[in-house]
Steps between C-alpha positions, in 0.01 A plus 500: 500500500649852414575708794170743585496852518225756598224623218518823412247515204150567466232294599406415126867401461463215764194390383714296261405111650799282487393207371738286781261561725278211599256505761405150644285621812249811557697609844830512322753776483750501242853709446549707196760359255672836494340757746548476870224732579240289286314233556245294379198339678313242394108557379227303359472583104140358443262304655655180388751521782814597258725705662716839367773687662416864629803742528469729772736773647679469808476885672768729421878369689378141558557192334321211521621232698416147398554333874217692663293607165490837591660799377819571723779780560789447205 
């Protein structure tokens, strides 16, 4: 995995899914493949039960921090 750094970009910028990221269960959080402060976690797509990958932000100076699944101090 290439070393992460912090996003600096606009929202519509990160929007960009990376397609490496699976989700197998609904209460799972997953690391960004390049951005420390990003994160995806896992939603239902349709009513099938399928599952998609949500990015979401981690407030501004944290990172998010994959032991406790929370966004933490860098």
């Amino acid at each position: 995995m290439p070393e992460r750094t912090i996003f600096e970009g606009t929202w519509a910028d990160a929007q960009n899914t990376d397609e490496s990221v699976v989700c197998e269960r609904i209460d799972q959080f997953l690391l960004h493949p390049r951005f420390a402060n990003l994160f995806y976690g896992c939603a239902y797509a349709n009513n099938e039960g399928d599952l998609k990958p949500v990015l979401m932000p981690c407030p501004a100076g944290l990172v998010f921090n994959p032991e406790t699944n929370k966004c933490d101090w860098w």
